[in-house]
C-alpha positions in Angstrom: 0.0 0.0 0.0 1.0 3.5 -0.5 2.7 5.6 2.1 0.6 7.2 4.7 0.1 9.9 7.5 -2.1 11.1 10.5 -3.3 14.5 11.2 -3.4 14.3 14.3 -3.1 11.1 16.9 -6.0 8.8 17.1 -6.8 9.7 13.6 -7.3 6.7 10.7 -3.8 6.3 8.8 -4.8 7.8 5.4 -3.6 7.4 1.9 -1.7 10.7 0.7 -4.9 11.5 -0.9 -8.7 10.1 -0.3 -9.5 7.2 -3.1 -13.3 7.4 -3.5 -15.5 5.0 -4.4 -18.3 6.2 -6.3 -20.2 2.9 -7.4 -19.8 -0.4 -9.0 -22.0 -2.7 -11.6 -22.2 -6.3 -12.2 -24.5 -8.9 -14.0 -26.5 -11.3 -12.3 -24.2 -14.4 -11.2 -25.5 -17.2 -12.5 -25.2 -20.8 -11.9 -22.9 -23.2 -14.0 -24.4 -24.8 -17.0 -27.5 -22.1 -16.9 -28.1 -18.7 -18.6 -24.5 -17.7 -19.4 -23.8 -21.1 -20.6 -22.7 -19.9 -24.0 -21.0 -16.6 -23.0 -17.9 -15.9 -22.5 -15.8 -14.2 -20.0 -15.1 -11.4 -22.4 -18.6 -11.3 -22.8 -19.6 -10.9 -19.3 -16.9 -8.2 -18.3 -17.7 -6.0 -21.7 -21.6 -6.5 -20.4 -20.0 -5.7 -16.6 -18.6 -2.8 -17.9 -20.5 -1.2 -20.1 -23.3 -1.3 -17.6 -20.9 1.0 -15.1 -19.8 3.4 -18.8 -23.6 4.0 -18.9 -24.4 4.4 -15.4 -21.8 6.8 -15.1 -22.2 9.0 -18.1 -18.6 7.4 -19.1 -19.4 6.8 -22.8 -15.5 8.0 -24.8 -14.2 8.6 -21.2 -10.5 8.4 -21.2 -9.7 6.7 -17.4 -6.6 5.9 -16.0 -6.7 2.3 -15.4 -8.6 -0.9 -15.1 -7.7 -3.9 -13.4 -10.1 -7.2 -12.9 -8.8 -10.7 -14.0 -10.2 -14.1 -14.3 -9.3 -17.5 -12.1 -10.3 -19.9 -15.1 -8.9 -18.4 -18.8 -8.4 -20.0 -22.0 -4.9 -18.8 -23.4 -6.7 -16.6 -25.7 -7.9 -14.6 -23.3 -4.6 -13.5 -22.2 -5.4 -9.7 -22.5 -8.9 -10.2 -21.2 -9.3 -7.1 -19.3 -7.8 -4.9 -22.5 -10.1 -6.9 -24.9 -13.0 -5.7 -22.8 -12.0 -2.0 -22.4 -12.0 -2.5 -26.3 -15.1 -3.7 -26.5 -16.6 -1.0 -24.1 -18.1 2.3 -24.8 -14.8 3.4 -23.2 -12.0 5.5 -25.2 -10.0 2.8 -26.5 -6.9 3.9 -25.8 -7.9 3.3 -22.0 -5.1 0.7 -21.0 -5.8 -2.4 -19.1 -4.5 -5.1 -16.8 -5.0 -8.4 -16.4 -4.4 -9.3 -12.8 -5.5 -13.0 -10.8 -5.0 -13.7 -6.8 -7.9 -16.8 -7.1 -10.8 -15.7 -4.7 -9.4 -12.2 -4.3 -8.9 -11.2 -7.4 -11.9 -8.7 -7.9 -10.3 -7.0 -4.6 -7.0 -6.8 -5.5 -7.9 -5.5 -9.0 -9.3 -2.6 -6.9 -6.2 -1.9 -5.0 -4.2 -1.5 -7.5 -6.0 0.9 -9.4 -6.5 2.8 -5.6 -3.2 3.0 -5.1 -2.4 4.5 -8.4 -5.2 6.8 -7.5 -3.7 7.9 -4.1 -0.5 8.6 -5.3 -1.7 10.8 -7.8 -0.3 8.3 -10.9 -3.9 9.0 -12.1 -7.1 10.6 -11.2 -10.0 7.4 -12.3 -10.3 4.0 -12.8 -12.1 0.8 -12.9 -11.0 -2.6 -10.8 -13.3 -5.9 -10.8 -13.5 -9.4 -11.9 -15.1 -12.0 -14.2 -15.3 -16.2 -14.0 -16.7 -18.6 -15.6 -17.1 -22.1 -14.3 -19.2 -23.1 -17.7 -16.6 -22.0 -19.9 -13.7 -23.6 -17.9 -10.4 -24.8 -20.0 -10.5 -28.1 -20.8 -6.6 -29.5 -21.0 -5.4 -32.7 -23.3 -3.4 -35.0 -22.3 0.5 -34.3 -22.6 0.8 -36.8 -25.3 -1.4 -35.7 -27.1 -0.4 -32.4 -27.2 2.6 -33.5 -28.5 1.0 -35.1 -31.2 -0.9 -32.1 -32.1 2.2 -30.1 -32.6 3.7 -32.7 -34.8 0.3 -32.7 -36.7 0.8 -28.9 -36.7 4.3 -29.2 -38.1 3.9 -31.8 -40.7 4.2 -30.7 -43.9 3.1 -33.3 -46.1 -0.6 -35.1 -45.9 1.7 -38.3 -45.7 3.3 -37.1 -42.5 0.1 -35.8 -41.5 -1.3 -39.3 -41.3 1.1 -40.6 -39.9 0.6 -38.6 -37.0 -2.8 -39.3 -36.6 -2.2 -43.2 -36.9 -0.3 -42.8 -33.8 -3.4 -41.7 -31.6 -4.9 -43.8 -29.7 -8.0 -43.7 -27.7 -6.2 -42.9 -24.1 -4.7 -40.0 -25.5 -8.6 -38.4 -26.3 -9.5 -38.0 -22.3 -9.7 -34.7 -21.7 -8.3 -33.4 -17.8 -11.3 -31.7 -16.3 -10.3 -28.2 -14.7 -9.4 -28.8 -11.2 -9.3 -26.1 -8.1 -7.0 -28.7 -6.1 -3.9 -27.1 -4.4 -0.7 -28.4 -6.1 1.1 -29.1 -3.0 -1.1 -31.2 -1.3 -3.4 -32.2 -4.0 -7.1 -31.5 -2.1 -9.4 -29.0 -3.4 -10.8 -25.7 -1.5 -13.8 -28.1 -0.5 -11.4 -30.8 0.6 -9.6 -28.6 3.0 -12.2 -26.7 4.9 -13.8 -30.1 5.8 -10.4 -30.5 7.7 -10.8 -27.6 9.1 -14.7 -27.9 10.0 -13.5 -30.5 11.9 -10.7 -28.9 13.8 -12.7 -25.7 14.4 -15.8 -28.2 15.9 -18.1 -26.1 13.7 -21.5 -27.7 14.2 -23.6 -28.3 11.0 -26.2 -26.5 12.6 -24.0 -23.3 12.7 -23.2 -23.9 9.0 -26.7 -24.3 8.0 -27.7 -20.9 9.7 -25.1 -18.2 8.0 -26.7 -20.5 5.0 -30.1 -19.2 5.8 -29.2 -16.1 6.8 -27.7 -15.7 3.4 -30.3 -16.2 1.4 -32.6 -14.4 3.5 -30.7 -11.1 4.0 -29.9 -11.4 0.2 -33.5 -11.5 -0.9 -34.7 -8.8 1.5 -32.2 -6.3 -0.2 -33.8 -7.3 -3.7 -37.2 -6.7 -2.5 -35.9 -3.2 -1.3 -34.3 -2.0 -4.6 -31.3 -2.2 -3.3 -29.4 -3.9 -6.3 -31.2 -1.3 -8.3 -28.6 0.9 -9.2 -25.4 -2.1 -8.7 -26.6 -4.4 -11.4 -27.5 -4.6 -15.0 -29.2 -7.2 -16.5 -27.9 -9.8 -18.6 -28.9 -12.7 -20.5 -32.7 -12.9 -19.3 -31.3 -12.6 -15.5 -32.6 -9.7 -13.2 -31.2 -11.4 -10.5 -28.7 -13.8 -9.1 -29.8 -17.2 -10.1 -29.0 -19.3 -7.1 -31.0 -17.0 -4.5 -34.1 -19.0 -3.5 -36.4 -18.8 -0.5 -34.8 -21.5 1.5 -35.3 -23.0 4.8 -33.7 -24.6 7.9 -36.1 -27.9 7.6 -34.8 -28.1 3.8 -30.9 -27.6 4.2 -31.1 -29.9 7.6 -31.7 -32.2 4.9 -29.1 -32.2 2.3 -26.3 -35.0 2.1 -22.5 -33.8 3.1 -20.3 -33.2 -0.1 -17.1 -32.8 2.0 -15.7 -34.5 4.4 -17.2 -37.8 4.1 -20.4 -39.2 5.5 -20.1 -37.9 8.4 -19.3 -34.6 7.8 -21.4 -31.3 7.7 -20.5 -29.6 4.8 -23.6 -29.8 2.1 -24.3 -28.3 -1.1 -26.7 -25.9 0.8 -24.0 -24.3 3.1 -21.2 -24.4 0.4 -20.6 -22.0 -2.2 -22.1 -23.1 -6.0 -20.2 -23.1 -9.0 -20.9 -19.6 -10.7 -20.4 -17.7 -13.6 -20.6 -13.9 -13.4 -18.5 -10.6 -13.6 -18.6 -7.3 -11.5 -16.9 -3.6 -12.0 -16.3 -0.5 -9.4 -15.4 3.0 -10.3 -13.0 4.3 -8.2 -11.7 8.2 -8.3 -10.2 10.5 -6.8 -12.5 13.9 -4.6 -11.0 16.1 -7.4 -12.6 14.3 -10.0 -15.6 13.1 -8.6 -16.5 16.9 -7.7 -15.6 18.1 -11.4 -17.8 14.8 -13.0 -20.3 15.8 -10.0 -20.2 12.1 -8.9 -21.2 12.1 -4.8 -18.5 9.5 -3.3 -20.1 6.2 -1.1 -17.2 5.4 0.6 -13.3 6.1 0.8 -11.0 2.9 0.6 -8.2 3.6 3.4 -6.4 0.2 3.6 -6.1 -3.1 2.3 -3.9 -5.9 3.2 -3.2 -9.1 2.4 -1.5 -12.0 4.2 -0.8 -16.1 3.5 -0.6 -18.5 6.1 1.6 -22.0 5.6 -1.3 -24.5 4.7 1.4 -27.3 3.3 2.6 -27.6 7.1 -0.9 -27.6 9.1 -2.6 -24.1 8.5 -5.9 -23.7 8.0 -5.7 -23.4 3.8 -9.1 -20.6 3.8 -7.6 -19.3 7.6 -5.7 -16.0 5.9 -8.2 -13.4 6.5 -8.1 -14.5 10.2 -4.7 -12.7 10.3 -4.9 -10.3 7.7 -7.7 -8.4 9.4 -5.9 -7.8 13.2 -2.7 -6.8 11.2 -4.9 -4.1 8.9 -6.6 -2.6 12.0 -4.1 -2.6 14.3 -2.3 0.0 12.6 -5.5 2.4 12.3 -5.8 1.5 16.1 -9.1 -0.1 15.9 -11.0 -3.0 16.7 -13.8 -5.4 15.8 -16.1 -3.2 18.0 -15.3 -0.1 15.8 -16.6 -2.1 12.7 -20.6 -0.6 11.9 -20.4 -3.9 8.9 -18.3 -7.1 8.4 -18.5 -8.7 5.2 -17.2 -12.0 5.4 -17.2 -13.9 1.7 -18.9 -16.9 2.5 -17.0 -19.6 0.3 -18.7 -22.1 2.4 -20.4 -21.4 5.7 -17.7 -23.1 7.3 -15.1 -20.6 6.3 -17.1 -17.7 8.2 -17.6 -19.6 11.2 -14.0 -20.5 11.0 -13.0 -16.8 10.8 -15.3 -15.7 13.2 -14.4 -18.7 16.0 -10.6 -17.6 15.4 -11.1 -13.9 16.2 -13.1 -15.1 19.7 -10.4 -18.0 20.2 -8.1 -16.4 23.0 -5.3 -19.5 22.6 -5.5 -18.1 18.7 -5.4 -14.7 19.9 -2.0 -15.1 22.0 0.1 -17.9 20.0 -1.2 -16.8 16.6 -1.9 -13.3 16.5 0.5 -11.9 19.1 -2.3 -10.3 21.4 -3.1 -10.7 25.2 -6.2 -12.4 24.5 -9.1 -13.0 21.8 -9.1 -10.6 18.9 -12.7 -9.7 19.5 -16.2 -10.8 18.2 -18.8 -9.2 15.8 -21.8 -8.3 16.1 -24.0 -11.0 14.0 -26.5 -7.8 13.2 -23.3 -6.7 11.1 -22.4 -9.4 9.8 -23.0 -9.8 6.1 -25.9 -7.5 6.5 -27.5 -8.3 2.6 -26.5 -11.4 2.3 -23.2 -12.9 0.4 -21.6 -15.8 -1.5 -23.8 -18.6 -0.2 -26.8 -17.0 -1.6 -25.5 -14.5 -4.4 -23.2 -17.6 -6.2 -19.5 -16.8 -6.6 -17.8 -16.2 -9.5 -13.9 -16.7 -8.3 -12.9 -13.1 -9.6 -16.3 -11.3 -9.8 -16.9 -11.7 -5.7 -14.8 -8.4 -4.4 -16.3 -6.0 -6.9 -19.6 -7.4 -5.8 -18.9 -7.1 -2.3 -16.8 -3.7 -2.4 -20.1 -1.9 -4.4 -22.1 -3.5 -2.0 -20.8 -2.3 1.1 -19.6 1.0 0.3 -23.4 1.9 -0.6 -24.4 0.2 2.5 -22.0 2.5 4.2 -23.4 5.8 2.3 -26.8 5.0 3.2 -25.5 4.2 6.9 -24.4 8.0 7.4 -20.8 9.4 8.6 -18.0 7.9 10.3 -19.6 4.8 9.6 -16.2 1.5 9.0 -16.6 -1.9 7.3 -14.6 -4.4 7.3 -14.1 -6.8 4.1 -12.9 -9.8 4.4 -12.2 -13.0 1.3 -10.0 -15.9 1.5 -8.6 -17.1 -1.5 -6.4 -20.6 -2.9 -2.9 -20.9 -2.1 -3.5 -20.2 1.8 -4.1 -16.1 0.7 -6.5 -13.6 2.1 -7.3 -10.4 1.4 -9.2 -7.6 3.5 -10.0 -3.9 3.2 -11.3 -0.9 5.3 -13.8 1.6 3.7 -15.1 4.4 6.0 -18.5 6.2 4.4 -18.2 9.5 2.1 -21.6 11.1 3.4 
């Protein structure tokens, strides 16, 4: 993160300069295999996008940045984010970076383009995020690639046959994408079951931050709160896993994790998604001269690992990132008015949120006399999140970051929010917006 100052003591460490953010836009997410089965993820972050140029007047706007990225990309997408921008009512020669960190890509997308922003490197800019789990890369086997390159080099239809006499029928199964971590070959899924178990998180718990997903979530549709965060896409006006659920009905679902005794179900776990989301982000000089009112100011974000080859909880990251962000604006858990906790499976939040109460985790892992703290459940994920929305690896932080910093508006001044995703490789990522009103 940039460098940073205080006015005066007990004041929040600021940026050199206030990074504002003034709204977002996303599509719907969607569920794998349904509506944006035959898009793209160009598609979906041009449709992202463009939703955000229109909602923002932005149409030939020349900004200074954007950043978002994809978790699953074929190799010709490797200028995805510039292909959008080109495909945008944007001015086209509006550069662009591709950018991935898994789960946290949306996020980090957004701090780059804040700190760029704060230093004064330039004065606007878009981060976010696309994924698509229909559209995922399907890889060959390493034969057979190397009999397609022969294929591809021969240069006679003799040698070209005798290529393709060579094939055989093992070398035509496809490898299916795989979210497995390299090191110790068990998926996301996989791991937090381990740690379900460790933590003692009761299904029970899991099966009520479910609930409470879906039912915050669907209270701020019927409030028109998504109004002015989302555009429409493909027939969707809303996210497509969101349903009215109940406790009776995900008491009843069959673990997916963890065996047949464990607790993890497809009700309380995140769903494979497909979706995209975009924020504007500016500096007060040009929000004022665009006559743009700011929701929310971004004044940290910080990311951490944790060693999950050698015993650490792999989705545990946010755990520490979090006490190491606040502690250097001096606050706590209790200053927090919202904590938005991505829910990759309801596990993972009760995880977090055990950690932060555990006092042993407190002293031996954190460094502090005692427990970090405990939030508030009345701010906790306040309109719902990933359980009930869907979650589109790199799409989540833009949907969360618009979210919360309009939440934050509407809250009133000197109003703080915590943000908090875990990503693969034992990574988290949080952030600390304070309201613009």
């Amino acid at each position: 993160m940039p460098l940073k100052y205080k006015e005066n003591e007990g004041d929040l460490v600021k940026y050199p300069r206030n990074v504002a953010v003034l709204g977002g836009n996303r599509i719907p997410f969607a569920r794998a295999g349904k509506a944006y089965k035959n898009v793209s993820n160009q598609d979906m972050l041009t449709a992202a996008l463009d939703g955000l140029v229109a909602r923002f007047s932005l149409q030939g706007e020349l900004l200074g940045d954007v950043a978002a990225g994809a978790v699953l990309k074929h190799a010709k997408d490797f200028n995805l984010t510039r292909e959008a921008v080109l495909g945008s009512a944007l001015d086209s020669r509006t550069p662009a970076i591709d950018i991935q960190r898994a789960c946290a890509t949306g996020l980090d997308g957004i701090s780059l383009v804040a700190n760029k922003i704060a230093l004064g490197q330039i004065e606007v800019g878009v981060g976010g995020g696309v994924d698509s789990t229909s559209d995922a890369p399907i890889e060959v086997s390493n034969d057979l690639r190397a009999l397609l390159h022969r294929l591809n080099t021969a240069k006679t239809t003799k040698d070209r046959l005798k290529v393709l006499k060579d094939i055989r029928p093992g070398h035509l199964k496809p490898s299916a994408p795989s979210a497995a971590e390299v090191r110790t070959g068990l998926n996301m899924g996989q791991h937090q079951a381990l740690s379900t178990e460790r933590w003692g998180i009761t299904r029970e718990e899991q099966d009520e931050i479910a609930y409470n997903s879906h039912k915050n979530l669907m209270e701020a549709y019927e409030k028109g709160f998504f109004d002015d965060l989302m555009t429409g896409y493909q027939g969707l006006d809303r996210d497509e896993n969101l349903r009215v659920s109940t406790r009776e009905k995900l008491a009843s679902l069959k673990p997916v994790f963890g065996g047949s005794e464990g607790t993890m179900t497809a009700g309380n776990s995140t769903p494979l998604s497909d979706g995209a989301s975009t924020v504007l982000i500016a500096s007060e000089e040009w929000a004022n001269e665009h006559g743009h009112q700011p929701l929310a100011y971004i004044r940290d974000i910080h990311t951490r690992s944790v060693d999950f080859v050698n015993g650490a909880d792999l989705l545990s990251a946010p755990a520490y990132a979090a006490p190491e962000m606040l502690e250097r604006h001096g606050l706590t858990l209790d200053d927090m008015d919202f904590v938005e906790i991505h829910e990759a499976f309801a596990a993972t939040v009760a995880m977090i949120l055990k950690a932060w109460e555990d006092e042993e985790f407190g002293k031996n892992e954190l460094g502090l006399p005692g427990a970090f703290g405990t939030v508030d459940p009345a701010k906790l994920n306040v309109y719902g999140s990933s359980l009930a929305a869907g979650h589109p690896f790199a799409a989540t932080g833009g949907r969360i970051v618009a979210s919360t910093a309009k939440m934050l508006y509407e809250a009133g001044p000197g109003k703080l929010a915590l943000i908090s995703i875990c990503a693969a490789g034992g990574q988290g990522t949080v952030a600390l917006l304070e309201s613009a009103r």
